[in-house]
Jmol script that loads the backbone (N, CA, C; Angstrom):
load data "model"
ATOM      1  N   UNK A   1     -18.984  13.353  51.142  1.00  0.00           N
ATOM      2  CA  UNK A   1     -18.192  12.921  50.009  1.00  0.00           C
ATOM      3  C   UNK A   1     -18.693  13.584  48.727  1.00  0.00           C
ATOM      4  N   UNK A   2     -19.655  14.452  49.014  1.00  0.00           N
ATOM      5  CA  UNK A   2     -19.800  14.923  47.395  1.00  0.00           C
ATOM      6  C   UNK A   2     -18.597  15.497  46.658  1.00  0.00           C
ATOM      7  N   UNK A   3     -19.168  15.367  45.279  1.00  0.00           N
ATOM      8  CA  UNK A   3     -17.573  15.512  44.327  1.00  0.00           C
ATOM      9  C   UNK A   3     -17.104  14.650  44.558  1.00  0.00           C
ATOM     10  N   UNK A   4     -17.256  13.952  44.914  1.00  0.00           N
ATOM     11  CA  UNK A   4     -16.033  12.611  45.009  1.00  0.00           C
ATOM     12  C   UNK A   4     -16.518  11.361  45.006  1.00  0.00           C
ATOM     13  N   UNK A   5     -15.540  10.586  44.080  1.00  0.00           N
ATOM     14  CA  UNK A   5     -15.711   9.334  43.415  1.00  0.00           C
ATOM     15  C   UNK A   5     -14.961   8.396  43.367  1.00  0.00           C
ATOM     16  N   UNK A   6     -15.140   7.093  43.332  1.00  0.00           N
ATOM     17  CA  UNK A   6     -14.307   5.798  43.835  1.00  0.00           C
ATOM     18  C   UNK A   6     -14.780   5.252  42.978  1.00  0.00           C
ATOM     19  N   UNK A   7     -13.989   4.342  42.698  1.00  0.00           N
ATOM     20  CA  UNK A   7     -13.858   3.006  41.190  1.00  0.00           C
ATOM     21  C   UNK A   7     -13.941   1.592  42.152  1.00  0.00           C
ATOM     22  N   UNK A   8     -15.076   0.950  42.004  1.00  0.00           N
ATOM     23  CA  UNK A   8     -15.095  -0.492  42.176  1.00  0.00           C
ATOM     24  C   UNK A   8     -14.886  -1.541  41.277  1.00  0.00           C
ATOM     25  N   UNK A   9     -14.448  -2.553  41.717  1.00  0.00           N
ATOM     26  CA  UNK A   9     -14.174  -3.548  40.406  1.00  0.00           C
ATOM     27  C   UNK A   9     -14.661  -4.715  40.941  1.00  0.00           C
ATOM     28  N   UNK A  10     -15.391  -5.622  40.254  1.00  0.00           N
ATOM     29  CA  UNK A  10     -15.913  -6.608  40.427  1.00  0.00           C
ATOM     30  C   UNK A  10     -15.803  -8.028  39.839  1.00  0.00           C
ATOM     31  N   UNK A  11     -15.945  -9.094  40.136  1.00  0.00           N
ATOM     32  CA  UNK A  11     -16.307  -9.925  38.878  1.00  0.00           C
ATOM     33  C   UNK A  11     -16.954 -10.813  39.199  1.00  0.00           C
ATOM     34  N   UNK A  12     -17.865 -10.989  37.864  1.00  0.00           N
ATOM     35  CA  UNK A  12     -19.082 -11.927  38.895  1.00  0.00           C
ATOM     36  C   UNK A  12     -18.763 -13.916  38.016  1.00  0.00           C
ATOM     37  N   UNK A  13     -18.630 -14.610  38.535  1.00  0.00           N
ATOM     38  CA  UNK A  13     -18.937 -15.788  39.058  1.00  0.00           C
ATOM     39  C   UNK A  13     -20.017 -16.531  39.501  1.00  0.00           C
ATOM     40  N   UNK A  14     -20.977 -17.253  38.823  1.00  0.00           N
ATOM     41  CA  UNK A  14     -22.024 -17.667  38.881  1.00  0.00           C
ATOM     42  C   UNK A  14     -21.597 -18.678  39.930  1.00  0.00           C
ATOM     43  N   UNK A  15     -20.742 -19.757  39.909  1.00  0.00           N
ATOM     44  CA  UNK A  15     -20.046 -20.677  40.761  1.00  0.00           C
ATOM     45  C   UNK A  15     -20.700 -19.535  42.262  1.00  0.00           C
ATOM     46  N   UNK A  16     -19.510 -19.054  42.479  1.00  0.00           N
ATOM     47  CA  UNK A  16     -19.580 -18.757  44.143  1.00  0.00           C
ATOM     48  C   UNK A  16     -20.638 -17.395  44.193  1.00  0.00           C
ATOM     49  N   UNK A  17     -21.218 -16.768  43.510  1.00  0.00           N
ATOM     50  CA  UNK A  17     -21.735 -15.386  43.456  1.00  0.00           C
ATOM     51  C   UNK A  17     -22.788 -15.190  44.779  1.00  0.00           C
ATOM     52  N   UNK A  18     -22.979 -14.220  44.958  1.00  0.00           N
ATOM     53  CA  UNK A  18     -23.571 -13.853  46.493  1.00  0.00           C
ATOM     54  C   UNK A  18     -25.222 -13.856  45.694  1.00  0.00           C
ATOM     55  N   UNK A  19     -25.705 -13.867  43.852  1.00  0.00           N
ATOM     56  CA  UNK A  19     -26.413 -13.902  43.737  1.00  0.00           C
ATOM     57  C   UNK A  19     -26.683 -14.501  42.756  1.00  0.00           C
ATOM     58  N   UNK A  20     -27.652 -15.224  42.101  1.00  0.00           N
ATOM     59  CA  UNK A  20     -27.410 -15.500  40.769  1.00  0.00           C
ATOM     60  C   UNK A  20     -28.553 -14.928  39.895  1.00  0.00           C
ATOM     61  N   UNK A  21     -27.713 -14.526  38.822  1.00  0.00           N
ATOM     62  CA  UNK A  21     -28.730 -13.147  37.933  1.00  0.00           C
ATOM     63  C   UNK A  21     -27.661 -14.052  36.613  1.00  0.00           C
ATOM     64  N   UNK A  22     -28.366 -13.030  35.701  1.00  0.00           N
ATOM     65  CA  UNK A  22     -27.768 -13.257  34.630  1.00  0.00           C
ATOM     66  C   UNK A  22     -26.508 -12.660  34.465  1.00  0.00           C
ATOM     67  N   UNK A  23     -25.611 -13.229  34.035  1.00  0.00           N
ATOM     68  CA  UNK A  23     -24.239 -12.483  34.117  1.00  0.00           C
ATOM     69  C   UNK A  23     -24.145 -11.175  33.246  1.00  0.00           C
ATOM     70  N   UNK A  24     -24.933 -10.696  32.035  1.00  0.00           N
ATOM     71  CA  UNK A  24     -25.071  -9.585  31.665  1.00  0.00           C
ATOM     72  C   UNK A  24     -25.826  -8.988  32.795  1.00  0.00           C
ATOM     73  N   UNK A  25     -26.572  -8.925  33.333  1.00  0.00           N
ATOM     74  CA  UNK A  25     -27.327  -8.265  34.454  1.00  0.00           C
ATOM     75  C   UNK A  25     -26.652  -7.778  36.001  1.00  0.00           C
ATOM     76  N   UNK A  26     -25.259  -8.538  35.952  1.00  0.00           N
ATOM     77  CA  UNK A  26     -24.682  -8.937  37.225  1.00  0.00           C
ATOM     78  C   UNK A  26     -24.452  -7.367  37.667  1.00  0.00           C
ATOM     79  N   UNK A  27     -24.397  -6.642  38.949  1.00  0.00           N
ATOM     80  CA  UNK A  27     -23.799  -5.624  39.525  1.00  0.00           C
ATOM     81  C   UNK A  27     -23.027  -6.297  40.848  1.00  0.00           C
ATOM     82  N   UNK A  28     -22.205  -4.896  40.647  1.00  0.00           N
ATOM     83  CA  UNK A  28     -20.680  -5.137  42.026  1.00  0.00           C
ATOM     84  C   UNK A  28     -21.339  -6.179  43.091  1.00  0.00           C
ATOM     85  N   UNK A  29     -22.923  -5.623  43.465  1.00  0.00           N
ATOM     86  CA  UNK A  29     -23.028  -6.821  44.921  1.00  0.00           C
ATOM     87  C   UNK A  29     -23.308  -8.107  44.411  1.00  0.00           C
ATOM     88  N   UNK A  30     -23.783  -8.498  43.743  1.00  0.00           N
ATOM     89  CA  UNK A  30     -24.261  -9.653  42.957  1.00  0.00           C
ATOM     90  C   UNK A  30     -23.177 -10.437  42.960  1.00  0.00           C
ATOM     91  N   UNK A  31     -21.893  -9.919  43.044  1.00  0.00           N
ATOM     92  CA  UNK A  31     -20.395 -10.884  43.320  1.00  0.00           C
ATOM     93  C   UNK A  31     -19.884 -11.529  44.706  1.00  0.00           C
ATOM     94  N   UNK A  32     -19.048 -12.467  44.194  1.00  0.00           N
ATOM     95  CA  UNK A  32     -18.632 -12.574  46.056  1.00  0.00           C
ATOM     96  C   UNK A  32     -17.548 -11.656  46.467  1.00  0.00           C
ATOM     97  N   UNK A  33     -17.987 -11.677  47.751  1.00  0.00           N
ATOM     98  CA  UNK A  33     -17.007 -10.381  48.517  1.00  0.00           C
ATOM     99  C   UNK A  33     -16.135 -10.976  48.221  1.00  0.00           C
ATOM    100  N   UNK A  34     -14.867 -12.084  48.127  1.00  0.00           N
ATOM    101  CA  UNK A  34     -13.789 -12.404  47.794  1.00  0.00           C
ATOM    102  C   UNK A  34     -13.248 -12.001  46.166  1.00  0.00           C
ATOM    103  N   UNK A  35     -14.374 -11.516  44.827  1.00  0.00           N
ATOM    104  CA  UNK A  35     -14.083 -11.240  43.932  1.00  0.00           C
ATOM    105  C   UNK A  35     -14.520  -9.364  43.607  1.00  0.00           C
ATOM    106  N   UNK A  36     -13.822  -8.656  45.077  1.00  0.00           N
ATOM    107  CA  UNK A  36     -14.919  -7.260  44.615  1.00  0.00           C
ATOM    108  C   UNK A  36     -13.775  -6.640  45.261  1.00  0.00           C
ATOM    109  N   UNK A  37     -13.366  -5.877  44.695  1.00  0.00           N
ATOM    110  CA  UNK A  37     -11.873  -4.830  45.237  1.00  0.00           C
ATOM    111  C   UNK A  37     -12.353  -3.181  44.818  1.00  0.00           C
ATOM    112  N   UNK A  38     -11.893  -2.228  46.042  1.00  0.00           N
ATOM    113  CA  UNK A  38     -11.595  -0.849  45.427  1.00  0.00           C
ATOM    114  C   UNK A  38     -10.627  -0.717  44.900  1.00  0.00           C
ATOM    115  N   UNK A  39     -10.581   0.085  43.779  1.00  0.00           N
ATOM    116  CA  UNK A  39      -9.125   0.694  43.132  1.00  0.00           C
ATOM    117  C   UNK A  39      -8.258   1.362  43.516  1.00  0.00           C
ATOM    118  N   UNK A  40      -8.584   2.070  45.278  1.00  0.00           N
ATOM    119  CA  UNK A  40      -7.925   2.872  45.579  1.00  0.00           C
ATOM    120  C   UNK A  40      -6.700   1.719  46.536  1.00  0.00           C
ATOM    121  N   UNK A  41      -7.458   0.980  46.878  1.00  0.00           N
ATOM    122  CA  UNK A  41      -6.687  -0.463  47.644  1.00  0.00           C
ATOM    123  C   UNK A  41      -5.698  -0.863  46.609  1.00  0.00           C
ATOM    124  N   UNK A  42      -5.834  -0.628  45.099  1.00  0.00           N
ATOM    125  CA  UNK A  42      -4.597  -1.756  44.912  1.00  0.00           C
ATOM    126  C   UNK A  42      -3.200  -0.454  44.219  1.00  0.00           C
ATOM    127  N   UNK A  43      -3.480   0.747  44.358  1.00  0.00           N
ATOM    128  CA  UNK A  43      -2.721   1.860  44.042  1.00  0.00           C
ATOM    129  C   UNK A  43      -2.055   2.304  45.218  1.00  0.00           C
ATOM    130  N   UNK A  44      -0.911   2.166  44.803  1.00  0.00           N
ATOM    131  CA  UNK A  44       0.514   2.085  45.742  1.00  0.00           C
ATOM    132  C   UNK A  44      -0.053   3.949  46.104  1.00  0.00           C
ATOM    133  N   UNK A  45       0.193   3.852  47.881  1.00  0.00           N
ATOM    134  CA  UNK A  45       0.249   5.123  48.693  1.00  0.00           C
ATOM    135  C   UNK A  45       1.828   5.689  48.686  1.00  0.00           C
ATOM    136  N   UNK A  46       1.339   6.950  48.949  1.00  0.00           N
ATOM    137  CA  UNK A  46       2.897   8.028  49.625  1.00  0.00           C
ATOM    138  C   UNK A  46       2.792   7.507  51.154  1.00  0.00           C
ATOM    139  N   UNK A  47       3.436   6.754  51.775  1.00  0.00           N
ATOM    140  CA  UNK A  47       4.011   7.705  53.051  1.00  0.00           C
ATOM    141  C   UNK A  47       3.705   8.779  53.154  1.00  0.00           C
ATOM    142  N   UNK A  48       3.139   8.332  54.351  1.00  0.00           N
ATOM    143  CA  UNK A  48       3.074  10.035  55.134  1.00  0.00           C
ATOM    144  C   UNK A  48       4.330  10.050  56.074  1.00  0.00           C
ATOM    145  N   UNK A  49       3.869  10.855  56.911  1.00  0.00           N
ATOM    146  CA  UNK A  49       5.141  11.413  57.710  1.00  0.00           C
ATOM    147  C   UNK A  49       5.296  10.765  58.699  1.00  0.00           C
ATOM    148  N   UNK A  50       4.253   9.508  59.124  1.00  0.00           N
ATOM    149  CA  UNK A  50       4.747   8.785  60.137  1.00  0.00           C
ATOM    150  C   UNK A  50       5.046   7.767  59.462  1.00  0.00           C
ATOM    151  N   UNK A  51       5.008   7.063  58.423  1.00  0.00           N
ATOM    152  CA  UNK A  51       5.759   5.959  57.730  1.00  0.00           C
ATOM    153  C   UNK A  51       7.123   6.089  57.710  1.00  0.00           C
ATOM    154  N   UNK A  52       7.800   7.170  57.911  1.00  0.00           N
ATOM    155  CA  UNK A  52       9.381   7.308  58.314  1.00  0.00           C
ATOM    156  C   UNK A  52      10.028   6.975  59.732  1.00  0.00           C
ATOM    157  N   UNK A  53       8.538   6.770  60.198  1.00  0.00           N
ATOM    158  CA  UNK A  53       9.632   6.271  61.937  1.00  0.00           C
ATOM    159  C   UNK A  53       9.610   5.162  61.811  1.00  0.00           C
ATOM    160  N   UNK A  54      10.528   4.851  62.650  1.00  0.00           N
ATOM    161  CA  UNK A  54      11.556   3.509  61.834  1.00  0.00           C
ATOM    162  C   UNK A  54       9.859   2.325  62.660  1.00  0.00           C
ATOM    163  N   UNK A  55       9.133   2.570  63.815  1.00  0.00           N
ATOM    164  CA  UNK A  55       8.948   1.208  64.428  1.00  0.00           C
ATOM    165  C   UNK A  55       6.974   1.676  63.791  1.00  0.00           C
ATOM    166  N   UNK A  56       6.756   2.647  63.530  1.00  0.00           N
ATOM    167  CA  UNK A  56       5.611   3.168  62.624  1.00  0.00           C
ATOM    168  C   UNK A  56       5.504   2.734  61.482  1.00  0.00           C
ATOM    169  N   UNK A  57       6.439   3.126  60.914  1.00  0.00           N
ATOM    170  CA  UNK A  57       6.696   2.997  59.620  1.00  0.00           C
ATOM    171  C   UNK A  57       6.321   1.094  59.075  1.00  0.00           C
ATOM    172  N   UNK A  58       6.149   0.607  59.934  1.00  0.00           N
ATOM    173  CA  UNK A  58       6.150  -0.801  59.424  1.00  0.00           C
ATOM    174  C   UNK A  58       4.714  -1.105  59.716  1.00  0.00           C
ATOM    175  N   UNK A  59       3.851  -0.377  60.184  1.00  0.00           N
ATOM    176  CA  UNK A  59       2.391  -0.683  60.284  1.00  0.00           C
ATOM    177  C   UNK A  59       1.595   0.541  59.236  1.00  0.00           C
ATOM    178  N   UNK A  60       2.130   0.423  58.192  1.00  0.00           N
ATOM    179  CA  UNK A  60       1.100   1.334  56.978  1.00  0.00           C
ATOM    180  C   UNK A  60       0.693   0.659  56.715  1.00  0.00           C
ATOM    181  N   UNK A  61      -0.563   0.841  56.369  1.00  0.00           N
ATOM    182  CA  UNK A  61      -1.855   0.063  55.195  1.00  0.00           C
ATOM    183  C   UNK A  61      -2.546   0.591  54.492  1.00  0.00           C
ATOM    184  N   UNK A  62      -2.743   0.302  53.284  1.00  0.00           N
ATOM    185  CA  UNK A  62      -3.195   0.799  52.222  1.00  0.00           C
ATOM    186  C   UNK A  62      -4.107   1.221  52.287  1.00  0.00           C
ATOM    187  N   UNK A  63      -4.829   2.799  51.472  1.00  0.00           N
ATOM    188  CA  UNK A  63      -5.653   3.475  52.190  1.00  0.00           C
ATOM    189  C   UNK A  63      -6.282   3.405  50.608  1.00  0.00           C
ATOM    190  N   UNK A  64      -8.072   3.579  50.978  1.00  0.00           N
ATOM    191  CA  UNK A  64      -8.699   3.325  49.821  1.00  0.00           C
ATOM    192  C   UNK A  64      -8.670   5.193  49.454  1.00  0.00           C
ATOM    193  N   UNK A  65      -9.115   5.829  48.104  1.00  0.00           N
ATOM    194  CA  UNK A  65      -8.854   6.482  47.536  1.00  0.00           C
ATOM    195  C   UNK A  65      -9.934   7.084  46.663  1.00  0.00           C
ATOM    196  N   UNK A  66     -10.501   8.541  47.134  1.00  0.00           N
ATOM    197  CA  UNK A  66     -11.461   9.062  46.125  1.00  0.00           C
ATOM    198  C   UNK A  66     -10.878   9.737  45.368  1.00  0.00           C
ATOM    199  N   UNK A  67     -11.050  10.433  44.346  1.00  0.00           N
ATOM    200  CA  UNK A  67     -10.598  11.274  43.652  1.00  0.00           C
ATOM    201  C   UNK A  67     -12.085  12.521  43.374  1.00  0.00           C
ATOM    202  N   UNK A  68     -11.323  13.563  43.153  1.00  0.00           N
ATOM    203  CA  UNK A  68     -12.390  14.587  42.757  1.00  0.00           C
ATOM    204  C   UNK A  68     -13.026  14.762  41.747  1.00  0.00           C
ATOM    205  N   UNK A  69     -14.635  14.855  41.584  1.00  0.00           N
ATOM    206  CA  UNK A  69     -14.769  14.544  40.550  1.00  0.00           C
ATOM    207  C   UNK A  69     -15.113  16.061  39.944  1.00  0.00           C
ATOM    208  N   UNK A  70     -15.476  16.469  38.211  1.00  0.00           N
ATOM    209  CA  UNK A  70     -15.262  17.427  37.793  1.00  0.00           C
ATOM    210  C   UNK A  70     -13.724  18.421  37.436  1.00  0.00           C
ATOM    211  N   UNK A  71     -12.406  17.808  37.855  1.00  0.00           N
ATOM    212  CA  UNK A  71     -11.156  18.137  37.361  1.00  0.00           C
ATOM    213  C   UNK A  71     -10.927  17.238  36.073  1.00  0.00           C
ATOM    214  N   UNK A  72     -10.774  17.139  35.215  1.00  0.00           N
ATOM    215  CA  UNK A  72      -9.569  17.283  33.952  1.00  0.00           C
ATOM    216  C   UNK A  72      -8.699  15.915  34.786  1.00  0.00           C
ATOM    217  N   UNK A  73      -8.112  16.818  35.358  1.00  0.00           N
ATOM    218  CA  UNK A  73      -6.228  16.071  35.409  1.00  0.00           C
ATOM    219  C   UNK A  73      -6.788  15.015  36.708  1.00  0.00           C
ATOM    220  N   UNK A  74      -7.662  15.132  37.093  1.00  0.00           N
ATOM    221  CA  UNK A  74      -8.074  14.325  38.554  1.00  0.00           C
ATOM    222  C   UNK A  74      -8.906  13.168  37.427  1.00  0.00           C
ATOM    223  N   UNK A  75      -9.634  13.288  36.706  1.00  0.00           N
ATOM    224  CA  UNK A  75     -10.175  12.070  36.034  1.00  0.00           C
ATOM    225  C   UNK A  75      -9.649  11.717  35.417  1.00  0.00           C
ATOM    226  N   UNK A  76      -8.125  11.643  34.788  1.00  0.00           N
ATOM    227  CA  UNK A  76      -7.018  11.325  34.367  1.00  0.00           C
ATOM    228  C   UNK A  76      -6.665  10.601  34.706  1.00  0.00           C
ATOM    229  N   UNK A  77      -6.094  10.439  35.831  1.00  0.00           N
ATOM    230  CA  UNK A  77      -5.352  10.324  37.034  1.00  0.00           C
ATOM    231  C   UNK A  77      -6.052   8.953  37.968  1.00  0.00           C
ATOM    232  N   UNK A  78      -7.267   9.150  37.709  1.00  0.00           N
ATOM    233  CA  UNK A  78      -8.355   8.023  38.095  1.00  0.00           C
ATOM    234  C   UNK A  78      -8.380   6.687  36.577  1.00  0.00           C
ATOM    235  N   UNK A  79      -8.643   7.293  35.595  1.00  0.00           N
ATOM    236  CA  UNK A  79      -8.375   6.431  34.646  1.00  0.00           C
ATOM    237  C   UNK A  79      -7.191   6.149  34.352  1.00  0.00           C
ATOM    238  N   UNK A  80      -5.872   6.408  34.769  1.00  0.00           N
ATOM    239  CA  UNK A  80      -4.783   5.703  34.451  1.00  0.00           C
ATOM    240  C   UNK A  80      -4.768   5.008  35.687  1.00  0.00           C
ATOM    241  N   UNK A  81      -4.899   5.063  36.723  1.00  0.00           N
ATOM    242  CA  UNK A  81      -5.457   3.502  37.723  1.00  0.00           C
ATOM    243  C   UNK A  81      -6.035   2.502  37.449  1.00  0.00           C
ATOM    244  N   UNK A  82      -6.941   2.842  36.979  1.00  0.00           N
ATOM    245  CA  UNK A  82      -7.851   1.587  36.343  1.00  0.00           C
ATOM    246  C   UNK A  82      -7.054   0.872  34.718  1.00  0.00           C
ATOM    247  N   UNK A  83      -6.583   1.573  34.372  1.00  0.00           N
ATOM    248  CA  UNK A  83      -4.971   0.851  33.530  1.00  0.00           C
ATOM    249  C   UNK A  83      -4.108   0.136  33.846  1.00  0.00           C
ATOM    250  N   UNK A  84      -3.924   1.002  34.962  1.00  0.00           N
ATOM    251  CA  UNK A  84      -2.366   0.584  35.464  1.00  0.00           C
ATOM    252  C   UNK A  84      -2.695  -0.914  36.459  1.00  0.00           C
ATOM    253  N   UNK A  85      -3.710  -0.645  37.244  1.00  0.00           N
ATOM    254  CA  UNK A  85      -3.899  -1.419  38.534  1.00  0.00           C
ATOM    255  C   UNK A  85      -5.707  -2.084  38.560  1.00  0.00           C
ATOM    256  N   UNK A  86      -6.250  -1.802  37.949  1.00  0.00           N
ATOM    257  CA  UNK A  86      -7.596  -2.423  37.658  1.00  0.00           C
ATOM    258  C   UNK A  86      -7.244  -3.774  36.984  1.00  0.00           C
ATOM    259  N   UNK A  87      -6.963  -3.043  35.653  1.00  0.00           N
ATOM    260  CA  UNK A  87      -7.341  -4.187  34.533  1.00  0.00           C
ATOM    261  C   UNK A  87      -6.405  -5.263  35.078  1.00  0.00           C
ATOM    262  N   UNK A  88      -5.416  -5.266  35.621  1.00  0.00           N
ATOM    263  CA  UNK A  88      -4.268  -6.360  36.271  1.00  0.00           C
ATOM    264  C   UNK A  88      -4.983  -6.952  36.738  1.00  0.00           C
ATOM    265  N   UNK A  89      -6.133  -6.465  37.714  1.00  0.00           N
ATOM    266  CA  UNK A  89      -6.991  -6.938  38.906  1.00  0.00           C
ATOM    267  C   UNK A  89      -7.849  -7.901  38.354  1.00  0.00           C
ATOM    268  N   UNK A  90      -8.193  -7.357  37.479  1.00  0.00           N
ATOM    269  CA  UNK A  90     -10.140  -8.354  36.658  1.00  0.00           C
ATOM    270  C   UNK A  90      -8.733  -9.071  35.934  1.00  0.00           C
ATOM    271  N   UNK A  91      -8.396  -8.891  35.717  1.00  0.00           N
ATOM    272  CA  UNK A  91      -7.300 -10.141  34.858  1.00  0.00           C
ATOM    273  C   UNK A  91      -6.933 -11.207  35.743  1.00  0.00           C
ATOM    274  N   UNK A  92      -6.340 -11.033  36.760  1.00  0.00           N
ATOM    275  CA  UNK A  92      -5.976 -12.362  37.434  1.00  0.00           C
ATOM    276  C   UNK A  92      -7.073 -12.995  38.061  1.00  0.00           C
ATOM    277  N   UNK A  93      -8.591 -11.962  38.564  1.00  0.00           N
ATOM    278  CA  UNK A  93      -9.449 -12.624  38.742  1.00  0.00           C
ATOM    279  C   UNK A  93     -10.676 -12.807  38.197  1.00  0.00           C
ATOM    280  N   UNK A  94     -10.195 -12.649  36.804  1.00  0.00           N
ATOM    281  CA  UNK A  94     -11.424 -13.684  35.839  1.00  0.00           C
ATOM    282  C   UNK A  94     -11.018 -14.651  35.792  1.00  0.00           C
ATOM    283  N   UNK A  95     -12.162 -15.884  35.915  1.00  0.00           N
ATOM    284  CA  UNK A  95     -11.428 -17.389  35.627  1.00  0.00           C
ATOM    285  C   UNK A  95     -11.936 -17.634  33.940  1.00  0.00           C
ATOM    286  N   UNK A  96     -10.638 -18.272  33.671  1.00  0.00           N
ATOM    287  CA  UNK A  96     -10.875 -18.701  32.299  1.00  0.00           C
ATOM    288  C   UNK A  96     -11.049 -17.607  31.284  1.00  0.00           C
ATOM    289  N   UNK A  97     -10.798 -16.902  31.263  1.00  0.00           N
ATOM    290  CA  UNK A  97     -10.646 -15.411  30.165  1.00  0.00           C
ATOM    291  C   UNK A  97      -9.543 -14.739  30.755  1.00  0.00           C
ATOM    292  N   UNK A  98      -8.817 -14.294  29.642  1.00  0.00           N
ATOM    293  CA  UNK A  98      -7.509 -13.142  29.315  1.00  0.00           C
ATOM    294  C   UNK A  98      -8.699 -12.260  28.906  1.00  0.00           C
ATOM    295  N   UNK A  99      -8.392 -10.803  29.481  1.00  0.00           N
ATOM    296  CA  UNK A  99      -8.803  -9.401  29.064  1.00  0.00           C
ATOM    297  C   UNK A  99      -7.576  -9.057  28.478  1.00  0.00           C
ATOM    298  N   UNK A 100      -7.701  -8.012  27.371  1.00  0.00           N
ATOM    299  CA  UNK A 100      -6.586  -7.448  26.541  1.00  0.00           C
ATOM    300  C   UNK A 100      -6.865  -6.025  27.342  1.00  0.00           C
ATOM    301  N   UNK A 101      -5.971  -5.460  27.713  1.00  0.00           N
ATOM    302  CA  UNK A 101      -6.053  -3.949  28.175  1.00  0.00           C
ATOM    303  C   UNK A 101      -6.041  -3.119  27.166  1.00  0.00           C
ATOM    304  N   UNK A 102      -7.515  -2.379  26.943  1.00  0.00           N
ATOM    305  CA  UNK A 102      -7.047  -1.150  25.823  1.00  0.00           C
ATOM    306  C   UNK A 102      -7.225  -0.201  26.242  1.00  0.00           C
ATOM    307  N   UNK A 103      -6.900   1.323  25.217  1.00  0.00           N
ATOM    308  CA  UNK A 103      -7.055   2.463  25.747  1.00  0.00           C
ATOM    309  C   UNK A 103      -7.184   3.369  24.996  1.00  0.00           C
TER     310      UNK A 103
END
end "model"
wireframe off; spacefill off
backbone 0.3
color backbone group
């Protein structure tokens, strides 16, 4: 996988957390696996070419997603995910806080 990079998102929860640290201190494992998503999981896939047969086509699943790192338009492309489909993510699963999406 060198060159290549994946976006985790986390949120930590002292309640259920797999650890308890200080919440400034908290990292991705320190959360519970029920509050820890890749970004490439919640970014809608192409079909491939077997998603068109009609009895195939109904067993796609979402495929997690590196992007290359060192392109321009590829770290772009990675940060408008984390726009588009992150911040949605830590939003519905922070409890008790609204995040404002900026950019």
């Amino acid at each position: 996988m060198a060159g290549k990079f994946t976006v985790n998102l986390a949120v930590y929860n002292p309640a259920d957390a797999a650890a308890q640290v200080e919440p400034e201190l908290a990292l991705e494992y320190h959360c519970s696996a029920r509050l820890r998503q890749r970004l490439g999981f919640l970014v809608p896939g192409r079909p491939g070419a077997f998603a068109r047969l009609p009895v195939l086509g109904l067993f796609v699943l979402p495929r997690d997603r590196w992007w290359r790192a060192g392109k321009p338009q590829t770290i772009e492309k990675a940060k408008e995910a984390v726009f588009s489909y992150g911040l949605a993510w830590l939003d519905s699963n922070t409890p008790n806080r609204a995040m404002e999406p900026t950019r």
